[in-house]
Every structure is written in structure tokens, then in C-alpha cells.
C-alpha positions as CSV (number, residue, x, y, z in Angstrom):
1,X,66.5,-32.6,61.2
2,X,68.7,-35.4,62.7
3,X,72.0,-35.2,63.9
4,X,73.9,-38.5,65.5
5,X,74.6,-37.8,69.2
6,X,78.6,-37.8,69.0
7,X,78.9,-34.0,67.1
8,X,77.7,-32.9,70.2
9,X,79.7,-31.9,73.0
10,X,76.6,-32.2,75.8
11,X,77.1,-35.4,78.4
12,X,73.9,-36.9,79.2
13,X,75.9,-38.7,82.3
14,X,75.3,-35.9,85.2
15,X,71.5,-35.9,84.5
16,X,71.6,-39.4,84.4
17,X,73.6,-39.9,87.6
18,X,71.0,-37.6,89.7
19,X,68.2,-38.8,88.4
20,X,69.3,-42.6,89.1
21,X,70.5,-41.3,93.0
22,X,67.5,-39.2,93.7
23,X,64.6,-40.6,95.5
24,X,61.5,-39.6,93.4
25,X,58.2,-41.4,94.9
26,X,56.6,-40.8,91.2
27,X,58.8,-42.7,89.9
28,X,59.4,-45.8,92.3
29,X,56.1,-48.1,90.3
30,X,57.6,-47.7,87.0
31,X,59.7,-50.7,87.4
32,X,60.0,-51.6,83.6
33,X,61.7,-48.4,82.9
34,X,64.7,-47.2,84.4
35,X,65.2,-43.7,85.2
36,X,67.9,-43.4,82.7
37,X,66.3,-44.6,79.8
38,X,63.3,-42.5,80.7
39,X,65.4,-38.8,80.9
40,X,67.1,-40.0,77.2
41,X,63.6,-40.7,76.5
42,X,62.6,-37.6,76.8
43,X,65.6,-35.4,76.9
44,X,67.4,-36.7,73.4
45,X,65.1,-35.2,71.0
46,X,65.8,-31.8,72.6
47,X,69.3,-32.4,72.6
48,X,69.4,-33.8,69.1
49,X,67.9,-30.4,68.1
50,X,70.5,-28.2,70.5
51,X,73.3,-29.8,68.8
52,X,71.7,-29.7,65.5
53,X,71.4,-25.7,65.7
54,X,75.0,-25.3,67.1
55,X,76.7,-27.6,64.6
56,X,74.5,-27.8,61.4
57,X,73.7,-30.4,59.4
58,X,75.2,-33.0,57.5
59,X,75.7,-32.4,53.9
60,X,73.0,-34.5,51.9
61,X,72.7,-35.5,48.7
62,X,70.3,-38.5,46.9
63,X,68.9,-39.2,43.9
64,X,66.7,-41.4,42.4
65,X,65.3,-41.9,38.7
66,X,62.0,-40.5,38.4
67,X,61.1,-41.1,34.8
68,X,63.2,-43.6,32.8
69,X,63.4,-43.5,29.1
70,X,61.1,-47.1,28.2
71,X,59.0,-46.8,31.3
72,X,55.9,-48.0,29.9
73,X,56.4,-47.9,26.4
74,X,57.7,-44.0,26.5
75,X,60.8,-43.3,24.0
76,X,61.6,-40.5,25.9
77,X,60.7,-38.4,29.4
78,X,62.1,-34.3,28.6
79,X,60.9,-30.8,29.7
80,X,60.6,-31.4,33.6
81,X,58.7,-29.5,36.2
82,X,58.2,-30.0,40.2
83,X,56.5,-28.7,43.0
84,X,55.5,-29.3,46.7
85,X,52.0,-29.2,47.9
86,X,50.9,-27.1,51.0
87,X,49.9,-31.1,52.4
88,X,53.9,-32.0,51.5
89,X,53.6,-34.0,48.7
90,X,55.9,-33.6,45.8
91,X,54.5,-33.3,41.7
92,X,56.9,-34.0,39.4
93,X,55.3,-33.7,35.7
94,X,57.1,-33.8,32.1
95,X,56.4,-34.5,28.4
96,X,56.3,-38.0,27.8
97,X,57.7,-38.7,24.2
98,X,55.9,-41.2,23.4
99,X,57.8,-41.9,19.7
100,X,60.5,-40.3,19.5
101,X,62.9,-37.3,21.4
102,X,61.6,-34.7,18.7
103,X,59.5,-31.7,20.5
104,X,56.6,-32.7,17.8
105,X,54.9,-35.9,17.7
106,X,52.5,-37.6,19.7
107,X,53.1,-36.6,23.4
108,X,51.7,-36.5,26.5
109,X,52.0,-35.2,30.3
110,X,52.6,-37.5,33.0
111,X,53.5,-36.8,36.5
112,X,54.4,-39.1,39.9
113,X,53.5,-38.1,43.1
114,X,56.2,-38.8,46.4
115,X,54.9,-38.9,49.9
116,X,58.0,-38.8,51.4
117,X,60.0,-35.7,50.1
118,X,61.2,-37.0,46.7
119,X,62.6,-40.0,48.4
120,X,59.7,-42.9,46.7
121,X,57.5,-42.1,43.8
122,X,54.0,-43.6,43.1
123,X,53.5,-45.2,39.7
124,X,52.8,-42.4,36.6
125,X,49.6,-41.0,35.7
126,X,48.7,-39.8,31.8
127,X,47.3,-35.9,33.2
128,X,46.7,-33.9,30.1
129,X,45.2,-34.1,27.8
130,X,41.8,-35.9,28.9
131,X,40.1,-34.2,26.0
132,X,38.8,-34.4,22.6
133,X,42.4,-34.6,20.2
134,X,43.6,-31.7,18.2
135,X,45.7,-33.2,16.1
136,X,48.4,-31.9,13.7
137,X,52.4,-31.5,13.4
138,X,53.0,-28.8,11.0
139,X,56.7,-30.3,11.0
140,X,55.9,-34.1,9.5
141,X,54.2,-33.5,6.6
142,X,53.5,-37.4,6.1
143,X,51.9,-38.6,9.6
144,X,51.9,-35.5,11.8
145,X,48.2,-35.0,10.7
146,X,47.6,-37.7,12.5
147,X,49.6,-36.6,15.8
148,X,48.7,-34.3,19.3
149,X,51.7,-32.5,20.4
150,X,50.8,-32.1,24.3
151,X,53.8,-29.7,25.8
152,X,55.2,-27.2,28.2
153,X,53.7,-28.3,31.5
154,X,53.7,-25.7,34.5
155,X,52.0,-26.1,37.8
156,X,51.3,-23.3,40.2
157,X,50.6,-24.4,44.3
158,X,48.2,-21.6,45.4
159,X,48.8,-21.8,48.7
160,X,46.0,-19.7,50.2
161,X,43.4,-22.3,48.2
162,X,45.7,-25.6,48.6
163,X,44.7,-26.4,45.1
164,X,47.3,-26.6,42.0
165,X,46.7,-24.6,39.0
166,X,48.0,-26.5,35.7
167,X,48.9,-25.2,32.5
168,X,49.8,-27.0,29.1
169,X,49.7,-26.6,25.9
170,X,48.6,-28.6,22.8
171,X,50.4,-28.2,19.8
172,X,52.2,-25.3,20.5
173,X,49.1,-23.3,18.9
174,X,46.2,-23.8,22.3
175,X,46.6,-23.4,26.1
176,X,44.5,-25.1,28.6
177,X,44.3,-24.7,32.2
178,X,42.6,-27.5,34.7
179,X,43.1,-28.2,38.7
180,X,43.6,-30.5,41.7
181,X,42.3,-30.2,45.1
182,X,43.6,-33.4,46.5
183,X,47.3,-33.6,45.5
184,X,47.4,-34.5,42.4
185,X,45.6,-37.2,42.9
186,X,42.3,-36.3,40.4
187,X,42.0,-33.2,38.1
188,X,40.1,-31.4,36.4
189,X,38.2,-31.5,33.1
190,X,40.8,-29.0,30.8
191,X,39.7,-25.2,30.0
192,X,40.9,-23.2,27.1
193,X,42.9,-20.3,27.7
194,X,44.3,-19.5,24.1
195,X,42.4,-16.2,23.9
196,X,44.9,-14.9,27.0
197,X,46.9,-15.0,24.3
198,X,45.6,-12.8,21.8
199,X,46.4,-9.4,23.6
200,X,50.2,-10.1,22.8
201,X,49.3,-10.4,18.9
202,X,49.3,-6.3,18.8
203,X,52.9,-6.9,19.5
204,X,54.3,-10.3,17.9
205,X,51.7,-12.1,15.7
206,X,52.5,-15.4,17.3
207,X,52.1,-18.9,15.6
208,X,53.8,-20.9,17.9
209,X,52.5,-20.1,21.7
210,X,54.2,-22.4,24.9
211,X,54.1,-21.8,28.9
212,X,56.9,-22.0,31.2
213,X,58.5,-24.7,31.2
214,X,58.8,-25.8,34.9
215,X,56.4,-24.0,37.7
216,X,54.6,-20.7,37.7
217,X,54.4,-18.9,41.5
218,X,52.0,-17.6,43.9
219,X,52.5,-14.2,44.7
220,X,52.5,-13.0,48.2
221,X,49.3,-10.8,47.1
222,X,47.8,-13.9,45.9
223,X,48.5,-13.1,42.0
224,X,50.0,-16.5,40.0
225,X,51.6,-15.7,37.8
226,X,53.4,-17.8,34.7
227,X,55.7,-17.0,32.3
228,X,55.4,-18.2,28.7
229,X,56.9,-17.4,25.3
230,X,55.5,-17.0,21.8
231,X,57.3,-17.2,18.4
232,X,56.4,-15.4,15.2
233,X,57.9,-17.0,12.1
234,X,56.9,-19.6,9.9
235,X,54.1,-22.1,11.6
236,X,55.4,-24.5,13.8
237,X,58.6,-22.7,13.9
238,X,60.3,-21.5,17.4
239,X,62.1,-18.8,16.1
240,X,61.7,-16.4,16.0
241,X,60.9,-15.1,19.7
242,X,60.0,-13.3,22.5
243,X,59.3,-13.7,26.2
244,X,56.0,-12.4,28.7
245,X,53.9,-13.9,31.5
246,X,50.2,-14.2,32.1
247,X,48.6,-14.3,35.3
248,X,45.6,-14.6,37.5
249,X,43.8,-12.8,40.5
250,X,41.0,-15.1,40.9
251,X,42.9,-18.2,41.7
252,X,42.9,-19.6,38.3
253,X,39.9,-18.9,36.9
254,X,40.6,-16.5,34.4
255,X,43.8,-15.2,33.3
256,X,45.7,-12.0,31.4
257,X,48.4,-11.3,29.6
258,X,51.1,-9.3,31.2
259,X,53.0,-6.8,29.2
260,X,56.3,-8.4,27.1
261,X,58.8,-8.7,29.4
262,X,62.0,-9.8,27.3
263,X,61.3,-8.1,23.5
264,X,62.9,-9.8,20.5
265,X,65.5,-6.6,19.7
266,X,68.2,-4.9,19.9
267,X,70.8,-7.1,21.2
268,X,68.4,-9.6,22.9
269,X,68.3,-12.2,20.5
270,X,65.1,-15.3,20.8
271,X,64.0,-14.6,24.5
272,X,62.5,-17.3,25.3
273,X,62.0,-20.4,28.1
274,X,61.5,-18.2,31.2
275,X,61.9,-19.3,35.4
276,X,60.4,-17.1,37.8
277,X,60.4,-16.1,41.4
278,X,59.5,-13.5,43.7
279,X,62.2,-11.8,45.3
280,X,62.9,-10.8,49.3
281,X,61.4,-6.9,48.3
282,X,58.1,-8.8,46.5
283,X,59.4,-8.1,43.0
284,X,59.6,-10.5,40.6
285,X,62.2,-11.6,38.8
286,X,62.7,-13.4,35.4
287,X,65.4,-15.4,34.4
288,X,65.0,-15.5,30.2
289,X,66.4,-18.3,27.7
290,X,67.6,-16.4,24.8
291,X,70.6,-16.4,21.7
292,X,72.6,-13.6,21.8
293,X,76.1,-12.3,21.3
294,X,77.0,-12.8,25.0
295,X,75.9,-16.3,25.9
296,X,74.3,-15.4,29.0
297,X,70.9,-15.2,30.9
298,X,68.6,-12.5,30.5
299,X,67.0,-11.0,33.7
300,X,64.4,-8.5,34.4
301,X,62.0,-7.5,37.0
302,X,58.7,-6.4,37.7
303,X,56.4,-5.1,41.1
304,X,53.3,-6.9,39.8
305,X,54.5,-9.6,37.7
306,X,52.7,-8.4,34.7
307,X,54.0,-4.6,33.5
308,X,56.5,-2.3,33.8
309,X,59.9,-4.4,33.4
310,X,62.6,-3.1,34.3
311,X,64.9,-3.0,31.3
312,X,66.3,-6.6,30.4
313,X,70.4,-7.4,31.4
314,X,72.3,-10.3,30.7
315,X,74.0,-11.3,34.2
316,X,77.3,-11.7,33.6
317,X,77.7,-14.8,36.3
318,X,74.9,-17.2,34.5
319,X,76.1,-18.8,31.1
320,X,73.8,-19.5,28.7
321,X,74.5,-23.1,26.2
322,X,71.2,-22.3,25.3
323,X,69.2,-24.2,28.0
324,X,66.0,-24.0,30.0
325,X,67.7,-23.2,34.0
326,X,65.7,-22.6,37.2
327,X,65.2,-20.5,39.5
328,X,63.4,-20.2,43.0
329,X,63.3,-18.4,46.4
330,X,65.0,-20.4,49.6
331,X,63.3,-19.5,52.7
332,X,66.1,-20.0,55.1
333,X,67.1,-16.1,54.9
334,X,65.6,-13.5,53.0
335,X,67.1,-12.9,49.7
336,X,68.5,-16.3,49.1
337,X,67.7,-17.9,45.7
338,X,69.2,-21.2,44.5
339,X,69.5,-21.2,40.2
340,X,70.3,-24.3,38.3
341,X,71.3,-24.8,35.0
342,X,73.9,-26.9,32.6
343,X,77.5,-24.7,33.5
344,X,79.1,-24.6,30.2
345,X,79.4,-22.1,27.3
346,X,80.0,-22.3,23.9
347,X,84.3,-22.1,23.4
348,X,87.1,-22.2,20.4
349,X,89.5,-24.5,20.0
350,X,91.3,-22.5,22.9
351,X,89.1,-22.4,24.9
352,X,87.8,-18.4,24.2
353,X,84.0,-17.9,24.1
354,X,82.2,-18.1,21.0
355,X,79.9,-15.1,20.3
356,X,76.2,-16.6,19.7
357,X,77.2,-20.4,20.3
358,X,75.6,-23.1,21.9
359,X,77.1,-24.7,24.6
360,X,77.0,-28.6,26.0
361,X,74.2,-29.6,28.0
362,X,76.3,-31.2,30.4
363,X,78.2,-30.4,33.9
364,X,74.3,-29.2,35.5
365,X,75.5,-27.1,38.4
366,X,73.7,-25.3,41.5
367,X,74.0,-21.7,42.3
368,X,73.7,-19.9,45.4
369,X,72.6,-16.1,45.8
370,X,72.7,-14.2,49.0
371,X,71.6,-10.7,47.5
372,X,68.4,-11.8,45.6
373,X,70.5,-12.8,42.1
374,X,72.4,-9.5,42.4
375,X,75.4,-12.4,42.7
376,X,76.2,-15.8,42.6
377,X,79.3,-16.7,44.8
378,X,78.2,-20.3,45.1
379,X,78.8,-22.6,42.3
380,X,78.5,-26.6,42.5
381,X,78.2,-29.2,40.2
382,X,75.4,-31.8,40.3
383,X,75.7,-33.7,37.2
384,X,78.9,-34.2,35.2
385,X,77.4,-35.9,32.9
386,X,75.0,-35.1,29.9
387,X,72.7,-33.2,31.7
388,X,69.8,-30.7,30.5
389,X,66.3,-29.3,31.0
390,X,66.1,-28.6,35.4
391,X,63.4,-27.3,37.5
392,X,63.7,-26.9,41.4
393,X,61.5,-27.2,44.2
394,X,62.0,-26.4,48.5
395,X,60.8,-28.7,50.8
396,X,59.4,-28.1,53.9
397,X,62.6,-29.1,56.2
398,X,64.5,-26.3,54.0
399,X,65.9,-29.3,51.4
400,X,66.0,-28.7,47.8
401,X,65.0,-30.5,44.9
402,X,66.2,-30.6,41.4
403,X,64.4,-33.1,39.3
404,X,66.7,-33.0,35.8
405,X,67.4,-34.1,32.5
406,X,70.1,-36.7,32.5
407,X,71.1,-39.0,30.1
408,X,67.9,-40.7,28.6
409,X,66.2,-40.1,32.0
410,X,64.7,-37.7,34.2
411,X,66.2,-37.8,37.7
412,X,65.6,-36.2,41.3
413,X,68.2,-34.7,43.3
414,X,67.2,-34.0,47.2
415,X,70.0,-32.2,48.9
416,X,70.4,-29.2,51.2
417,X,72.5,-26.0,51.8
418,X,75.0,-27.6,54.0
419,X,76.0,-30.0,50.8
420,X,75.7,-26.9,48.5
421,X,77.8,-24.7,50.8
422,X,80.9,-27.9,51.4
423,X,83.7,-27.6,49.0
């Protein structure tokens, strides 16, 4: 962390004085450096860090443009996830549109590595899917025969393997899982994992299957865990819906379905596009798309991740315009999670909330939770703008990422709790 030398109240001149008036025989060859420079040598870094943990940081916010609408040849960069390697290098992933901004046609997943914390990005690679091509869009009847619908990225960093876990789906109908034990750099050959589906048919008899989107999480047992959505109207249809997770205990190799988490009834209309974290007490806590009367976020909770949920609310502080948020754990105290998500809701002409609306995706905005999600005191805006889809990610220093939808690009915002926490 660095802090410039004048928000600290600590004179270096004393030190500097007796160091320059003492006689010190060690010291009398080392003509080339005088004592003074030697002590701020030596004595600035720990200084630098004093003042740093007596005065804070400076607020901090950057961005930088990530994936680009045109970047080679793509129409259009949606649906974005990020993570941060145990060896501290950042994965951003999305769909890559390559025709068009529909969620059918022919797509792909591409991600960019950084090396320096989100700051620099190295040139995109085409991940998924390196397979033989399943094509067909149920929704173009002239053409779609011909397309592969690639969608719903989500990476998982299991940290007690270093390796990251990578689900995706093809066509909203197949899921595939593959892995990358040197950063991203090489993966995999893909793995079907449709039939970790099938359980949830006794329940909803799905056509339309999707994970995340965003990033699944390793439990502090060791459990990933991701949360995905299915839909069971008409095929290719995603309404319909309802919300679960699947997860794993042998670091990807095979994995289960949960129990439904967010059931399509009652006054929980579509559950669907779900962010996950772990809270302080180890439960784990879903934060649920859905369209219902109230216009707000579902959430629900669980020991294991899989079962027993504890009965679905909508939380009265997070609107819903009917947009993928995020959600994730901040490791600077215990119980601190950070949620972001476009901060609007569906009004009247007067500005009085319409029941079941959508929303703008606009005016994306950072929240702040002391209490594990209990509430949300802390509210600040991001993006003014058109802004969308978000998934966030914690650095090793404590700083945050967002990587966003914005307008016709997908952008990364590094900032930290000091910029979060300044009016």
C-alpha cells in the first residue's frame, strides 16, 4: 500500500541528525552513501507503512476497457465473469457475440488474463468450446440450425488445488466442465456434465438449463459450489423458471445437484441468474434474479450449499430492474460483503414503483455490508451511464474489482474501500 510521505506527521530529521553526528566505525568506508540516505533507505518503507495504518489509504478508482464491442470481429462482449488466481493473476471471461447482441446465435467464451491486478490485459483467447459443434438455435428458425450458442461462463479458483474449475454451457440444453492448472493459460479438453442435471427434472422438467453467470466459490470445507438456473416452458424459452446450485467434493471431478433453492411459486416469480458467497458463520448465501411484485432481490441461505434453504426473502435494500448483480465476501473484517448491481427500479410517471416492472440498466452502483447482507448502509455509484450485467472479484492488497457491462463494452473497475466508504 503506498502512501506519499507528507500525510504523515513522523520527522525523519532527529534520526537523521544523530546518525550524521555519531561516529559509527561501520560505517566510515561507505563513502558513496551518506548516512542519511542510508536510514531513509532503510527506514521509509517502514514509515510509509506506519503512516499508511494510522491514516488509511487514498481513495482509488481506475478503469480500463477490457472487451470492446469490434475487438476482433466480435459484435458484442455481454455476460461477464472474473476471478483472481491463488498465483495473483486476474480471469476475466464473457460471451463473445460474435453476430449479433441476441443471447442465441453463434457465440463463444473468451477471457484475458492481467498480471498486474486488472491494471493491463493480455490479448483474448477463444476458451470454450474446443469441441466437436452442437449446433442449433431453436429461436431462428431459418439459420439457427446452423449456429452453436456457447453461454453462461463461471469459473471457480479452488484454492487448496490452485487449479480453476470452468463451467459453460452450450445451447442452453448441455453443460461442460474443463480446467487450468497454469493460470489460464492452457485448459482442458471439455467434459459433459448435463446428466448433473437430470435430478432437478423430478421437480421442473427443464428445457432450457444455464450456470451462474459470473463465478462459483470454494467452500471453506473444500466444496465448490455453483449456482445455475433451469427453465421449463416451451424449448428455448427462459421462462419460465427456477433457481438451484450444483456442486463438487472432489475438486471438480464430478458434480451433484443441490436441492432447489429459489422455487418458481408463490409470490417468487422466474428465480433465476444467481451470485453466491459464503458468509462470516460458513453459510452460504444466494442472491436470486427473479420477476415479482416487489422488484427486489431474492435471498436465501444454506450450511452446505446444496440443501436445506432457508426460506427465500426479498431484501428490501437491493432493487431488482431485472438484472444479473454480484455478490462476494471482503476479507478486511468478517462479515463484510460488497454487492453490485444497476441501482434503479421500475417507476410511474411520478415517480411511484411499478409492481412487476423492469427497471433501466443504468446508474451500476456498489454496496457495502457490515452484518453479512443483513444491511446495506453503503451505497455508491460506479457507472451513470448504461450500465448492466457485473461480477466482482478481491485482490490480494484488499482492492476490488468489478468488471461490467457498459455501453457496448465490457469494462474493469479496480478501486478499494477507502473510495467506496468517501462521500
Amino acid at each position: 500500500m503506498l502512501i506519499s510521505l507528507h500525510h504523515c506527521s513522523l520527522s525523519l530529521s532527529p534520526f537523521i541528525r544523530f546518525f550524521n553526528t555519531q561516529s559509527i566505525p561501520f560505517f566510515k568506508p561507505m563513502k558513496l552513501l551518506s548516512l542519511s540516505r542510508l536510514f531513509a533507505s532503510c527506514m521509509i518503507p517502514w514509515v510509509i507503512t506506519l503512516c499508511g495504518s494510522l491514516y488509511g489509504a487514498e481513495p482509488l478508482l481506475e478503469q480500463s476497457d477490457v472487451f470492446p464491442a469490434g475487438m476482433n470481429g466480435i459484435s458484442l462482449y455481454r455476460i461477464p465473469g472474473i476471478v483472481v488466481t491463488p498465483k495473483r493473476t486476474v480471469l476475466a471471461y464473457c460471451e463473445a457475440r460474435r453476430n449479433s447482441s441476441s443471447d442465441w446465435g453463434e457465440i463463444e467464451v473468451h477471457l484475458r488474463r492481467s498480471l498486474d491486478g486488472g491494471v493491463t490485459w493480455q490479448p483474448p483467447q477463444h476458451i470454450a468450446h474446443h469441441a466437436d459443434r452442437i449446433e442449433g438455435n431453436p429461436t431462428k428458425p431459418q439459420g439457427g440450425e446452423k449456429e452453436q450458442t456457447v453461454n453462461n461462463p463461471v469459473a471457480i479458483v479452488d484454492p487448496s488445488t490452485g487449479a480453476i474449475e470452468f463451467l459453460y454451457c452450450v445451447n442452453y440444453a448441455r453443460c461442460f466442465h474443463m480446467r487450468s492448472t497454469d493460470d489460464g493459460i492452457t485448459w482442458s479438453n471439455p467434459v459433459e456434465i448435463t446428466d448433473s442435471f437430470l435430478p432437478f427434472r423430478s421437480k421442473y422438467n427443464w428445457k432450457v438449463i444455464a450456470t451462474g453467470p459470473g463465478h462459483g466459490i470454494a467452500m471453506r470445507n473444500g466444496r465448490l459450489v455453483v449456482p445455475i438456473w433451469l427453465a421449463y416452458g416451451k424449448e428455448g424459452d427462459h421462462h419460465p423458471s427456477a433457481a438451484a446450485t450444483i456442486y463438487s467434493d472432489d475438486h471438480g471431478k464430478t458434480w451433484l445437484a443441490g436441492e432447489i433453492a429459489v422455487p418458481d411459486e408463490g409470490e417468487y416469480g422466474d428465480p433465476n441468474e444467481t451470485m453466491i458467497t459464503q458468509l462470516s458463520d460458513d453459510r452460504v448465501y444466494l442472491v436470486t434474479r427473479n420477476e415479482s411484485v416487489p422488484n427486489l432481490k431474492i435471498v436465501t441461505t444454506s450450511k452446505d450449499g446444496a440443501t436445506n434453504w432457508s426460506q427465500p426473502q426479498f431484501h428490501q435494500e437491493l432493487w431488482e430492474p431485472r438484472c444479473m448483480a454480484s455478490v462476494i465476501a471482503h476479507p478486511s473484517k468478517p462479515g463484510t460483503l460488497l454487492f453490485s448491481n444497476p441501482h434503479t427500479r421500475a417507476v410511474d410517471a411520478q415517480g411511484n414503483p411499478l409492481p412487476n416492472g423492469r427497471g433501466e440498466r443504468k446508474n451500476l452502483s456498489i454496496k457495502l455490508s457490515r452484518d453479512d447482507g443483513q444491511t446495506w448502509p453503503i451505497n455508491k455509484t460506479l457507472e451513470n451511464g448504461p450500465s448492466a450485467y457485473s461480477d466482482l472479484a478481491i485482490l490480494p492488497d484488499g482492492n476490488v474489482l468489478c468488471l461490467y457491462e457498459g455501453k457496448k463494452k465490457i469494462v474493469c473497475a479496480r478501486f478499494n474501500l477507502e473510495w467506496l466508504t468517501t462521500p
